[in-house]
Biotite code that builds the C-alpha atoms (Angstrom):
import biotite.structure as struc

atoms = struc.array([
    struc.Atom([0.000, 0.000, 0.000], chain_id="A", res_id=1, res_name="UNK", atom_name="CA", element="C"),
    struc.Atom([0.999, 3.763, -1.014], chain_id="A", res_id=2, res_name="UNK", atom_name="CA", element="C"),
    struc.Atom([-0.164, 6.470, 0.849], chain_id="A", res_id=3, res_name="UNK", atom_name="CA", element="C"),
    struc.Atom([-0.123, 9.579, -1.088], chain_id="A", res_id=4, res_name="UNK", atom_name="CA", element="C"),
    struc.Atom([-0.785, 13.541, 0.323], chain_id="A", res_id=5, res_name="UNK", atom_name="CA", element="C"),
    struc.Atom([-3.146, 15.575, -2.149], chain_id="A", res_id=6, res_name="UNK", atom_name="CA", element="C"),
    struc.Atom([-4.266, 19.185, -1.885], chain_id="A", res_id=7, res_name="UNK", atom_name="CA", element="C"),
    struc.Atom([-7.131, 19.839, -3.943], chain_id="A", res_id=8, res_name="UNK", atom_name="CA", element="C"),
    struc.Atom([-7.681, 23.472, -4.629], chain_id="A", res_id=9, res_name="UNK", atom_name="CA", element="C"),
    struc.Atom([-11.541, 24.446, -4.371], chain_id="A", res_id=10, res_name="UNK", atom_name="CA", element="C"),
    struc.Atom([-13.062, 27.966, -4.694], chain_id="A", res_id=11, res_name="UNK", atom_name="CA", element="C"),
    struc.Atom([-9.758, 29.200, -3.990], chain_id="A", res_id=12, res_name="UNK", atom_name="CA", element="C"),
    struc.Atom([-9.564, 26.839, -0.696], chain_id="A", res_id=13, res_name="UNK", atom_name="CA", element="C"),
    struc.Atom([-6.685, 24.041, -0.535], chain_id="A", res_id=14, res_name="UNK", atom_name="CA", element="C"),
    struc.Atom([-8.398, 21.138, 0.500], chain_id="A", res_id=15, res_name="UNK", atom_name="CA", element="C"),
    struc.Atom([-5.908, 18.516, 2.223], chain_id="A", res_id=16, res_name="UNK", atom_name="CA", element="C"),
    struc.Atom([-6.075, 14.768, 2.536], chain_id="A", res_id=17, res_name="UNK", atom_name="CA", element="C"),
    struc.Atom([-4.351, 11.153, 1.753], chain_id="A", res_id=18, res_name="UNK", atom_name="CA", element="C"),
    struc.Atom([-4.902, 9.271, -1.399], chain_id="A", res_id=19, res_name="UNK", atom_name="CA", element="C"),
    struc.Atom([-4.397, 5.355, -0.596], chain_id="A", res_id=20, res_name="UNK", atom_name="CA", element="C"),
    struc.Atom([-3.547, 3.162, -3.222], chain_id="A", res_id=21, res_name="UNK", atom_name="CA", element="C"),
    struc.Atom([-3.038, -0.876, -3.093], chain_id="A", res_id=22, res_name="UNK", atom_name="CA", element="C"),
    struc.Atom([0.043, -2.319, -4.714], chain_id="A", res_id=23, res_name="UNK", atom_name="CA", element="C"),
    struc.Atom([0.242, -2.004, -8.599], chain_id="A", res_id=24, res_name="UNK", atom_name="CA", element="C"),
    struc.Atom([-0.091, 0.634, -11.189], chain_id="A", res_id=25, res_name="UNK", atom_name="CA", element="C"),
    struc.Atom([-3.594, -0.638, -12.165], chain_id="A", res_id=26, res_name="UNK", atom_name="CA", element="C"),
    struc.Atom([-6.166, 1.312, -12.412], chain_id="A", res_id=27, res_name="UNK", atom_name="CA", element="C"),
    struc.Atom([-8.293, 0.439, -8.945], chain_id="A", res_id=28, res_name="UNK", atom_name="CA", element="C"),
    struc.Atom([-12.283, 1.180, -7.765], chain_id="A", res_id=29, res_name="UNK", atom_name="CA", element="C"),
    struc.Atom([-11.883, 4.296, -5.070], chain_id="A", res_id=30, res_name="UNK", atom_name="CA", element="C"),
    struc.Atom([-13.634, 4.922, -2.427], chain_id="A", res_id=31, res_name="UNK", atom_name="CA", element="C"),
    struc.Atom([-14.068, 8.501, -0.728], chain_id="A", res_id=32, res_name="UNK", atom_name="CA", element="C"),
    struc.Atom([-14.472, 8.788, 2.974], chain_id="A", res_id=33, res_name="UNK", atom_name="CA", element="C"),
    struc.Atom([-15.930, 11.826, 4.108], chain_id="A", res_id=34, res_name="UNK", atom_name="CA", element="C"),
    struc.Atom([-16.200, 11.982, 7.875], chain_id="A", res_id=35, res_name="UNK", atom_name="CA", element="C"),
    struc.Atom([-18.587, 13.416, 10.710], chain_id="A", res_id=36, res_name="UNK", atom_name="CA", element="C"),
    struc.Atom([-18.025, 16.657, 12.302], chain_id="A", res_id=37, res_name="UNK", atom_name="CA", element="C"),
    struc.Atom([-16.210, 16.265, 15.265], chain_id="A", res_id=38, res_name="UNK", atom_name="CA", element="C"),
    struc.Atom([-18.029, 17.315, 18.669], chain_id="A", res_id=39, res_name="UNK", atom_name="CA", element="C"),
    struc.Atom([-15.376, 17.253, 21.031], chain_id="A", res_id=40, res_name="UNK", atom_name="CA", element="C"),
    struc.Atom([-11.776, 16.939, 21.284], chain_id="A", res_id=41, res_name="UNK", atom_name="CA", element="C"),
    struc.Atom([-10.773, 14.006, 19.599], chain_id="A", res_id=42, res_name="UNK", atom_name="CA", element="C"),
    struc.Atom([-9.160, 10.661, 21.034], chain_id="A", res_id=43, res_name="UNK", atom_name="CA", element="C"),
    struc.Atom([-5.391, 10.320, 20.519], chain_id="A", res_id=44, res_name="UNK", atom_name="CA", element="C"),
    struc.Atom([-5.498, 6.841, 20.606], chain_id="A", res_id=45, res_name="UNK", atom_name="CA", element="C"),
    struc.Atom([-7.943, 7.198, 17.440], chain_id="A", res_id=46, res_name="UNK", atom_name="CA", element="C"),
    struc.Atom([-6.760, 6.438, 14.648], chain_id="A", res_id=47, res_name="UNK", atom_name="CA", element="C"),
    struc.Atom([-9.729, 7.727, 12.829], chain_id="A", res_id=48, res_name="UNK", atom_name="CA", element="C"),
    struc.Atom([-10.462, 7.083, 9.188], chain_id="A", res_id=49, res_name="UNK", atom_name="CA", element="C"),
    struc.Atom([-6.821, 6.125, 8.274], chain_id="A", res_id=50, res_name="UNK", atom_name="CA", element="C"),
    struc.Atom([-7.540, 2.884, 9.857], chain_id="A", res_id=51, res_name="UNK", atom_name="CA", element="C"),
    struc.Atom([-10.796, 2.121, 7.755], chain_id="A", res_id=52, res_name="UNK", atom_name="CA", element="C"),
    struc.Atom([-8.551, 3.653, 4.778], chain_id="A", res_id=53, res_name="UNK", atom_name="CA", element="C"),
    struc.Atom([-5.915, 0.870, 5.072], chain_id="A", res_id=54, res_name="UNK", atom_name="CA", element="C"),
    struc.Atom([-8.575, -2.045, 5.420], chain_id="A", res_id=55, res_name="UNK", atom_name="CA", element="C"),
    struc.Atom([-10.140, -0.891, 2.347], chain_id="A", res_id=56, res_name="UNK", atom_name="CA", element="C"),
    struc.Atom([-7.508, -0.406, 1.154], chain_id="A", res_id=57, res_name="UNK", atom_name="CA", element="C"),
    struc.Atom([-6.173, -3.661, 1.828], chain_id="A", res_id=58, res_name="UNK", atom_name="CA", element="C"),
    struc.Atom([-9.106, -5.329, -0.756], chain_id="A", res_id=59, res_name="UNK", atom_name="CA", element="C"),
    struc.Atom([-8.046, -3.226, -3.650], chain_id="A", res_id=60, res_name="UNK", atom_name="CA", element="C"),
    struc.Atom([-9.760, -0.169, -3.630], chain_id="A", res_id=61, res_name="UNK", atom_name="CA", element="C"),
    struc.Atom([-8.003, 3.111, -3.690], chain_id="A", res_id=62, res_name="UNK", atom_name="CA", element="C"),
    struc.Atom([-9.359, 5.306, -0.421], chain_id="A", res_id=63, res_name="UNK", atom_name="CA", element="C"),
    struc.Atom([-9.382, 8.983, -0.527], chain_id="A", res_id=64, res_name="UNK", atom_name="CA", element="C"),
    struc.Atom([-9.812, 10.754, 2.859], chain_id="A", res_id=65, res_name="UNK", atom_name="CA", element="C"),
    struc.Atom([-10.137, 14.096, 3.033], chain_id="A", res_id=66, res_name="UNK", atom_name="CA", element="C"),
    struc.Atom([-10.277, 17.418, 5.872], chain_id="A", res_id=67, res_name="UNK", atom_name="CA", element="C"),
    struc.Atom([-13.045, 19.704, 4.921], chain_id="A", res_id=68, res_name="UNK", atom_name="CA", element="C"),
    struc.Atom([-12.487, 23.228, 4.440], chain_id="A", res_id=69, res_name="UNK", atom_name="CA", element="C"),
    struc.Atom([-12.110, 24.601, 8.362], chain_id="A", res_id=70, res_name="UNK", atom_name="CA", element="C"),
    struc.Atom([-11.031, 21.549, 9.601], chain_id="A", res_id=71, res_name="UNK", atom_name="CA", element="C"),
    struc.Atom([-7.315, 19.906, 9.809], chain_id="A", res_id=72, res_name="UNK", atom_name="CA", element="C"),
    struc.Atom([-4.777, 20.465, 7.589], chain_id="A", res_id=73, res_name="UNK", atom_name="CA", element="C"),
    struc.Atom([-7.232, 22.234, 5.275], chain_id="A", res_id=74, res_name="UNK", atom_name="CA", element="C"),
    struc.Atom([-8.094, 25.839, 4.732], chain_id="A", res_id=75, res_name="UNK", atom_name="CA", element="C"),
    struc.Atom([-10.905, 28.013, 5.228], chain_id="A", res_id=76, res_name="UNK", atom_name="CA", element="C"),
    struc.Atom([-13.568, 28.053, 7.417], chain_id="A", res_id=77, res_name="UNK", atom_name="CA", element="C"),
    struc.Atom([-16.189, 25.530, 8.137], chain_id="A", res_id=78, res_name="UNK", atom_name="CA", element="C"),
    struc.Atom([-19.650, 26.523, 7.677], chain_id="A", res_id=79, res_name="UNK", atom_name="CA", element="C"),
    struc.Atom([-22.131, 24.520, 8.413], chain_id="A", res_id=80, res_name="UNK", atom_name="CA", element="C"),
    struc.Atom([-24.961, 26.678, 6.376], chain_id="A", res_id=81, res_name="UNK", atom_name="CA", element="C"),
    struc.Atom([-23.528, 25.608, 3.049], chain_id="A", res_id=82, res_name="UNK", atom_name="CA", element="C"),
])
């Protein structure tokens, strides 16, 4: 398994996340994981979606997870009114 960072630029916004990609240079079914909003302060023990990435990963799909705008690694600001 490969796990690739992408920035995706959107309205302006760079959108970051991890591209992961099974062994080979086929091309593979991909799957994109968009997750919840966070409520709290998240577990550091949590591995979050990058453990779900790998499993599906792991039966030859290609997994893109991504941070909406606002939250991680990418930019912005989250709005939750569209």
């Amino acid at each position: 398994m490969r796990i690739d960072s992408v920035t995706l630029e959107v309205d302006g916004v760079n959108i970051v996340g991890q591209l992961y990609l099974p062994v080979g240079d086929k091309p593979y079914p991909t799957v994109c994981a968009c997750h919840g909003i966070p409520a709290g302060i998240p577990d550091s023990n949590d591995r979050g979606y990058a453990s779900l990435a790998e499993q599906v990963c792991s039966n030859d799909f290609a997994v893109l997870i991504f941070n909406f705008r606002g939250t991680g690694a990418s930019g912005g600001n989250l709005d939750m009114l569209g």
